[in-house]
Residue, then its C-alpha position, 0 to 999 in steps of 0.5 A: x125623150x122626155x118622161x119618167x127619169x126611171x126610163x133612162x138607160x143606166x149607160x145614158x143616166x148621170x145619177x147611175x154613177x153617184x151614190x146616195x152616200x156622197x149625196x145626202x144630208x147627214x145633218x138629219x134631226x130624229x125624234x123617238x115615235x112615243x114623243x109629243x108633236x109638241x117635242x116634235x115642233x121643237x126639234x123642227x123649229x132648230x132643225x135644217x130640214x123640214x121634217x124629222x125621221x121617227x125612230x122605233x127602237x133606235x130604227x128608222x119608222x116613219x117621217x113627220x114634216x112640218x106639213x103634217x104637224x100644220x095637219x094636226x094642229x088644224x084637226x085639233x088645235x087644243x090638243x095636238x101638242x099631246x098627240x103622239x108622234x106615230x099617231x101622225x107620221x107617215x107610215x109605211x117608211x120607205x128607206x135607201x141605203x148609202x151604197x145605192x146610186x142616186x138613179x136608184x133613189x131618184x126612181x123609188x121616190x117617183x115610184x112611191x109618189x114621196x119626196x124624202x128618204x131616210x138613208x140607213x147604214x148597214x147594220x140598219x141605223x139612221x145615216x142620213x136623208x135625201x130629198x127629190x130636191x137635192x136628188x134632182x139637183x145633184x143630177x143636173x149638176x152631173x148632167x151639166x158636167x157630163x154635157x160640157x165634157x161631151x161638148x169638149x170631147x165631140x168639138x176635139x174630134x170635130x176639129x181632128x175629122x176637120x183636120x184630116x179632111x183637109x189634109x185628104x183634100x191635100x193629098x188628093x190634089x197633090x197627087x192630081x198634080x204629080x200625075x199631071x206633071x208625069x203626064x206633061x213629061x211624057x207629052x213633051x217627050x212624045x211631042x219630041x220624037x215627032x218632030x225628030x224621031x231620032x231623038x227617041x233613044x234620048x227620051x226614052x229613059x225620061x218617058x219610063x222614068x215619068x211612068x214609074x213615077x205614076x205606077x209608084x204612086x197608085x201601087x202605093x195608094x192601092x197598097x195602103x188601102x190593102x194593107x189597113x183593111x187586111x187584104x194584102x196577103x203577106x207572101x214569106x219566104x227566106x231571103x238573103x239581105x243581100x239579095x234584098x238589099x243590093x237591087x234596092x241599093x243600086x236604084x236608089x244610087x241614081x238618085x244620090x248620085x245626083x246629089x254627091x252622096x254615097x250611101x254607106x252600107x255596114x252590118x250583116x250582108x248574108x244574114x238570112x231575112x224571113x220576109x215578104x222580100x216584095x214589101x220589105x224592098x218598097x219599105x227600104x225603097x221608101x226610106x231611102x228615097x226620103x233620106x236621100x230627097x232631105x240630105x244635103x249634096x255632097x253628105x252621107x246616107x246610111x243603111x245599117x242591118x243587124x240579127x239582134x239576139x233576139x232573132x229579130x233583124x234590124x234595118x235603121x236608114x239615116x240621114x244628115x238632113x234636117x231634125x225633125x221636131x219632137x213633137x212631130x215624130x209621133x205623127x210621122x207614120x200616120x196617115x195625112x200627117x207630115x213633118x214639115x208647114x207644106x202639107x203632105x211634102x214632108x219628104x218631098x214624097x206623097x205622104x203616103x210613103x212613112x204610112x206604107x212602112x209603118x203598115x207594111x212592117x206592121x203586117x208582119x208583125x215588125x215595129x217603125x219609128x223614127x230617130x232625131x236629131x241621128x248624128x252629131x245633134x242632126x239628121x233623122x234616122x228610120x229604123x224598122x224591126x222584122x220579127x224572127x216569125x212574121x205572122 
């Protein structure tokens, strides 16, 4: 891609962005076009640039630099200190204006086959002049910055694309692993009834368990694939919480009786719920099982519903567990992300449970977060929003 700088888009070209008012030399000497080269020669010798902008009724009207001045006195060594200026300078003047950007000027000089511009006002009076020189190093230096803040931006995105990788990779093996121990289970119970077939009332609920297990975990891989592509259809209906909410309820119970907690359920019981009851059940499911997986035995987990007088229906489910640290609560319900060292373990789940929620309570145009510390300076609490009108 080399060439013509006027053949760079404006999008990809740094000096589209600069104005040729932040960028040229205001310290410009002007001589009038009736003056002497030799008057021209004086005001060269103190100036800081090497030509002199010519002014005809106070507008610009041509340039003399000292190259032409060397010219003159070359073709007429006795005679050109007498010589008037616009017998000698370049003519036509080709002008720029401060509001134009330094592309602008960049292509008019290479277009013209000049090296300097003299930059007027809008009411047409000298304000300055740029040269190809300090055109093309304002450029570079945009171009250096614009570089090293592209490097910074692509190594950042590298670092996080490397970083989900990974944390893929984790997810992937993890679930290779749960599947595998399900299966063990399983394996182990048929292994049982083999060797006393008696025994198949006894492992019957371990062999369901363990199948319910691998289930759950493919739906939800499945099901977070549909729901960030918009494939899941969303099926509303009106539902009492209770209806929801009891069945739930009573499979989560199994498992916080294993551990002592009783789950304190308060707020609105018969409120009517406009909802796909199928994915809100598997959201309450899902927190449930993380509160009740981080409590301590012998502890409280509780699920609050409330018709906010918005219309809106609340369902906040916490626990006295762990806190959860700040700067983790805004990565908790994304995808690949965890609140805890153990990669994809946050709550003893997949890492993909939070992320179900989030979209689930997404997709019916609801709202997620998380709360921590929730009581008494411990805990974490879930809370989710299901608007009046799921969309």
């Amino acid at each position: 891609m080399g060439g013509n700088p006027s053949t760079l888009p404006d999008g990809l070209d740094p000096a589209a962005s600069l104005r040729v008012g932040d960028s040229m030399t205001t310290d410009v000497r002007s001589v009038a076009s009736t003056a002497t080269l030799h008057e021209a020669a004086r005001l060269l010798s103190k100036g800081p640039i090497s030509c002199l902008v010519v002014l005809d009724d106070g507008r610009p009207a041509g340039i003399i630099s000292e190259r032409d001045l060397v010219r003159q006195v070359a073709k007429d060594p006795t005679g050109w200190s007498s010589t008037p200026v616009r017998n000698v300078m370049t003519h036509p003047l080709q002008v720029t204006d401060t509001t134009a950007t330094v592309a602008q000027a960049i292509n008019q000089l290479a277009r013209h086959r000049i090296r300097r511009l003299p930059v007027v006002a809008r009411d047409g009076s000298l304000a300055g002049i740029v040269t190809q020189t300090d055109l093309l190093h304002v450029a570079h230096r945009t171009l250096q910055e614009y570089t090293s803040e592209l490097e910074r931006v692509v190594s950042r995105r590298t670092a996080d694309m490397r970083e989900i990788e990974q944390r893929r990779d984790d997810l992937v093996d993890l679930t290779v692993h749960d599947i595998k121990n399900s299966l063990c289970v399983v394996e182990s119970a048929l292994d049982m009834v083999d060797q006393d077939p008696l025994d198949a009332v006894t492992v019957l609920p371990l062999i369901r368990r363990a199948t319910v297990r691998i289930g759950n975990l493919v739906c939800t891989l499945l099901d977070v694939n549909r729901l960030e592509n918009g494939s899941m259809p969303l099926r509303v209906q009106d539902i009492p919480w209770s209806a929801l909410c009891e069945p739930v309820l009573a499979e989560a119970g199994l498992m916080a009786q294993a551990k002592s907690i009783p789950i304190n359920r308060s707020g609105e019981n018969h409120a009517l719920v406009r909802c796909d009851p199928h994915l809100v059940e598997r959201i309450l499911l899902n927190l449930l099982d993380n509160a009740i997986g981080v409590a301590p035995d012998e502890t409280i987990v509780d699920v609050h519903a409330e018709r906010r007088p918005d219309g809106t229906f609340l369902v906040r489910v916490g626990n006295r567990g762990r806190v959860i640290s700040p700067d983790v609560l805004p990565t908790l319900f994304r995808k690949y992300r965890q609140g805890d060292a153990v990669p994809l373990r946050r709550f003893g789940g997949w890492g993909l449970g939070l992320t179900f929620c989030r979209l689930a309570v997404e997709r019916h145009g609801g709202t997620i977060r998380a709360i921590s510390p929730y009581v008494d300076g411990e805990g974490a609490a879930f809370e989710f929003i299901l608007p009046q009108n799921p969309r």
